[in-house]
N, C-alpha and C positions, 0 to 999 in steps of 0.2 A: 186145176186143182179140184181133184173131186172132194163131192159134199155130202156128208151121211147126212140125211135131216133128221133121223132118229135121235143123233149122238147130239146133233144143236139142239134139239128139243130137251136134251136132258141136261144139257149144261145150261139152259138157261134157266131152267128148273132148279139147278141147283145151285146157282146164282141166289137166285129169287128168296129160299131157304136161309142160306146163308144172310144176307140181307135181313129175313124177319126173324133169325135165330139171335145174328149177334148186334143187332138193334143198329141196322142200318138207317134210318133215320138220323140219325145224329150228323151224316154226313149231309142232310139238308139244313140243318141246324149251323153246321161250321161255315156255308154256302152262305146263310143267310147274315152271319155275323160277321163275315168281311165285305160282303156288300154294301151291308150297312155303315161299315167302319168308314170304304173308300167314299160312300157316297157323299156323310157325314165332313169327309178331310176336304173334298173337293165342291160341295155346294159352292159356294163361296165364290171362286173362282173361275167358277162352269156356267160361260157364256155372258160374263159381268159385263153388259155393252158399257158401262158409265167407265171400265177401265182403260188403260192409253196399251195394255198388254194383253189384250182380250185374246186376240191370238194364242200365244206364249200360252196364257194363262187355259187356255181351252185345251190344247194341243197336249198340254201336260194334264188336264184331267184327264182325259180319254187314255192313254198312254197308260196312267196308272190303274185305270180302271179294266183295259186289257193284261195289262199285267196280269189283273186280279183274278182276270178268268183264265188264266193261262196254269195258273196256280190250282185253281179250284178243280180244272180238269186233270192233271197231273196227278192231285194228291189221291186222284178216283181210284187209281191203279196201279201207280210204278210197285207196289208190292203185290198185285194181284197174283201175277204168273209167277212170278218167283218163290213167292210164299208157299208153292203147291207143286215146286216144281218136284221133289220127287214122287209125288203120287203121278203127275204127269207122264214121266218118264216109266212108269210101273204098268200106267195102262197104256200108254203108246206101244210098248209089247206087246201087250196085250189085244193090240187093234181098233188103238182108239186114232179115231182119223184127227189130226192138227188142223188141218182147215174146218174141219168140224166145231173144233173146241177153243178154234179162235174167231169165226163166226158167232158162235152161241155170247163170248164174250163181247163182242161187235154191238148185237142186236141186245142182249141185258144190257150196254152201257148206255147206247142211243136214248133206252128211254128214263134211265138216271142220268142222264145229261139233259135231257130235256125237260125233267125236272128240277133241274138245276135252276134252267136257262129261265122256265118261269117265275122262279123267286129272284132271281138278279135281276130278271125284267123287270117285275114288279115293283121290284124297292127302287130300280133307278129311274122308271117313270115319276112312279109317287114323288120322290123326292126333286126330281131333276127333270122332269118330261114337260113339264110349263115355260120352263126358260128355253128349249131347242126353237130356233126361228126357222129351220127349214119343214118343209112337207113332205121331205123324200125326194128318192129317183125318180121311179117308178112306181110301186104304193104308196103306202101310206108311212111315214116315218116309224112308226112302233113298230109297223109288219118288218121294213127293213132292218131292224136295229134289232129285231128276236132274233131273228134268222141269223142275224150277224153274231150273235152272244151265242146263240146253239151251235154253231158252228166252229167257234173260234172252243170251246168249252169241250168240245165234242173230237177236235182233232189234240188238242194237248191229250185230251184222256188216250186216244189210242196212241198218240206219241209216246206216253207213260205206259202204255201195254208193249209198243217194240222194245223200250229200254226193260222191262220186266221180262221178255222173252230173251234176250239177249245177255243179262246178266247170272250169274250164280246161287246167286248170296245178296238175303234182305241189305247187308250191312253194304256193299256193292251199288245195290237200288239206290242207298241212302246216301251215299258217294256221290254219287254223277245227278241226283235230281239238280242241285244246287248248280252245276256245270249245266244244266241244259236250263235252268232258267235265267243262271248271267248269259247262256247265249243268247236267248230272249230281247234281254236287255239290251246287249251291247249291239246287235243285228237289229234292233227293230228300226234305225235308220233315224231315231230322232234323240236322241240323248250326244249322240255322234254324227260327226256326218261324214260319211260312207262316199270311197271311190275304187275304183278297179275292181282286184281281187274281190277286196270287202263287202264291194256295193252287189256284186252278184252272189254271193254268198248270204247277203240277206236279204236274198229273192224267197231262201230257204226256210225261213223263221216265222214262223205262226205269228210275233208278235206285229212284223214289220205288217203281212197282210190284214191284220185286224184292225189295227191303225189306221193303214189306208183305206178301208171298207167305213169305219165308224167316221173318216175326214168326210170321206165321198156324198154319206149318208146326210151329214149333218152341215154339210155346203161351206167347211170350214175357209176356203177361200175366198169367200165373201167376206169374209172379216176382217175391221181395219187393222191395217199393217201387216195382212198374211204374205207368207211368202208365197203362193201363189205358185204350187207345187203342181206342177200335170197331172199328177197320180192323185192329188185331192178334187178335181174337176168334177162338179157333183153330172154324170154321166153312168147310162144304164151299162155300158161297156166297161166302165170300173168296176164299178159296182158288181158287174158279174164276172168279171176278170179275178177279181179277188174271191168271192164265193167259190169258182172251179178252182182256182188254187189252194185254198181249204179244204177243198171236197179230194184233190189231186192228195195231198199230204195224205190224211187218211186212209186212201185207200194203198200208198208207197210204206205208211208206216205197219200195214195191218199185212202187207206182204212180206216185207221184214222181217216181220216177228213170225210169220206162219218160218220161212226159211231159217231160220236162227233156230226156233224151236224144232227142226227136224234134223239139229244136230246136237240133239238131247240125250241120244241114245250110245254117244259118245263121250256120254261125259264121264269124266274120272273120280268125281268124287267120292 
C-alpha cells in the first residue's frame, strides 16, 4: 500500500483542528469520569486478601475495568469515518490516497490514546496501585500495566475505525457498537466458559487478551482459591504473547478498514 506522507501530514493536521475547534477535550473528561466510576465500584473488592473470594473477587475487577477501556477506545471513533464519509469519497476522486488518510487517523489516534492511557493510569494507581502484591514480569508493574491499558484502548479505537470504515450511516455505527462490545463480553473467556468453536473465536476479542495480560501482570494465580489458569502464569512469554496479539488486531483492523474503504467509490447512496 503506497503512502503519500504529504496527505498523512494533513489529515493529521486536520484531526488536530478538528479536536481544538470542537472542544475535544471533553473526550478526556468522559475518559476520566469512568475511570473514576469503575475504580470507585471495584476498590473494594480489588485484591481484598482478608476475603475467602479474593480471586472471583479480583478477576471480576479487572474484567470490568477492561471492559472499560474497551469502551473508552471505541467511543474514540466508530463515528469518525463514517461521519465524513462522503467528503471522503469526493476527494478519493479526487486523489486522495486511503492508506494516506487512514494512517494519518492511526497516528492522531495513538497519541489521543495515550492520553487517554495516562489518565486511566493515573487514577487507577492512585486509587488502587497500593493494594497490587505483584512487581511485575519483567519491569516494573506500572511500566507493565501502562503499556497494557495503551494498548488494549488503542486497539478498540482502531477496531472502532474498521467498523467506521465499513459501515454507511452514523445510525449503522450506532447499531453494531453495542454488538461488538457484547462480543467483548461474551468472548472475553471469563463470564462464560468457552470450548471449541467458541474457545478459538475468543482468541479474537480484545477483551479476552487484556484479561489475560492485566492476570499475567498482576500474578493473579497466586491468589487463594485461583483457578490456576496457564494463560494467567505471571511469565515474560504471556505477557508478550498478549501485547503482539494487541499490536496483531490493530494492525488487521487498520487493514480492514484501508480495504472496505476502497470500496467507497461504489457506493450507491
Amino acid at each position: 500500500m503506497k503512502i503519500n506522507f504529504k496527505q498523512v501530514k494533513t489529515y493529521i493536521g486536520k484531526n488536530y483542528r478538528i479536536f481544538f475547534n470542537e472542544r475535544g477535550w471533553k473526550t478526556f473528561l468522559f475518559t476520566a469520569i469512568i475511570t473514576y466510576i469503575i475504580v470507585s465500584v471495584i476498590e473494594k473488592n480489588f485484591f481484598d486478601m482478608n476475603s475467602d473470594v479474593v480471586y472471583l473477587n479480583t478477576t471480576n475487577s479487572i474484567f470490568t475495568l477492561v471492559c472499560g477501556l474497551i469502551w473508552i477506545g471505541i467511543f474514540n471513533s466508530i463515528y469518525k469515518v463514517v461521519g465524513e464519509r462522503e467528503i471522503v469519497k469526493r476527494e478519493y476522486r479526487s486523489g486522495l490516497n486511503l492508506s494516506s488518510y487512514m494512517l494519518g487517523h492511526l497516528l492522531y489516534d495513538s497519541v489521543i490514546c495515550f492520553i487517554e492511557s495516562l489518565i486511566v493510569f493515573a487514577i487507577f494507581i492512585t486509587g488502587l496501585g497500593s493494594k497490587i502484591v505483584s512487581n511485575g514480569v519483567l519491569f516494573s508493574n506500572k511500566i507493565e500495566i501502562f503499556i497494557s491499558i495503551f494498548l488494549i484502548i488503542y486497539s478498540a479505537d482502531i477496531m472502532g475505525l474498521m467498523i467506521s470504515s465499513i459501515v454507511k450511516t452514523q445510525n449503522s455505527a450506532a447499531n453494531v457498537m453495542p454488538i461488538a462490545m457484547i462480543f467483548q463480553l461474551v468472548f472475553a473467556d471469563r463470564i462464560f466458559q468457552l470450548s471449541g468453536v467458541k474457545q478459538t473465536i475468543s482468541n479474537f476479542a480484545i477483551s479476552k487478551k487484556g484479561m489475560q495480560l492485566m492476570a499475567v501482570i498482576m500474578n493473579l494465580n497466586d491468589l487463594r482459591y485461583s483457578e490456576r489458569r496457564s494463560e494467567y502464569v505471571a511469565s515474560s512469554k504471556n505477557m508478550f504473547s498478549n501485547w503482539f496479539s494487541l499490536i496483531g488486531f490493530i494492525i488487521v483492523y487498520a487493514v480492514v478498514g484501508i480495504l472496505f474503504l476502497k470500496l467507497i467509490d461504489k457506493d450507491k447512496r
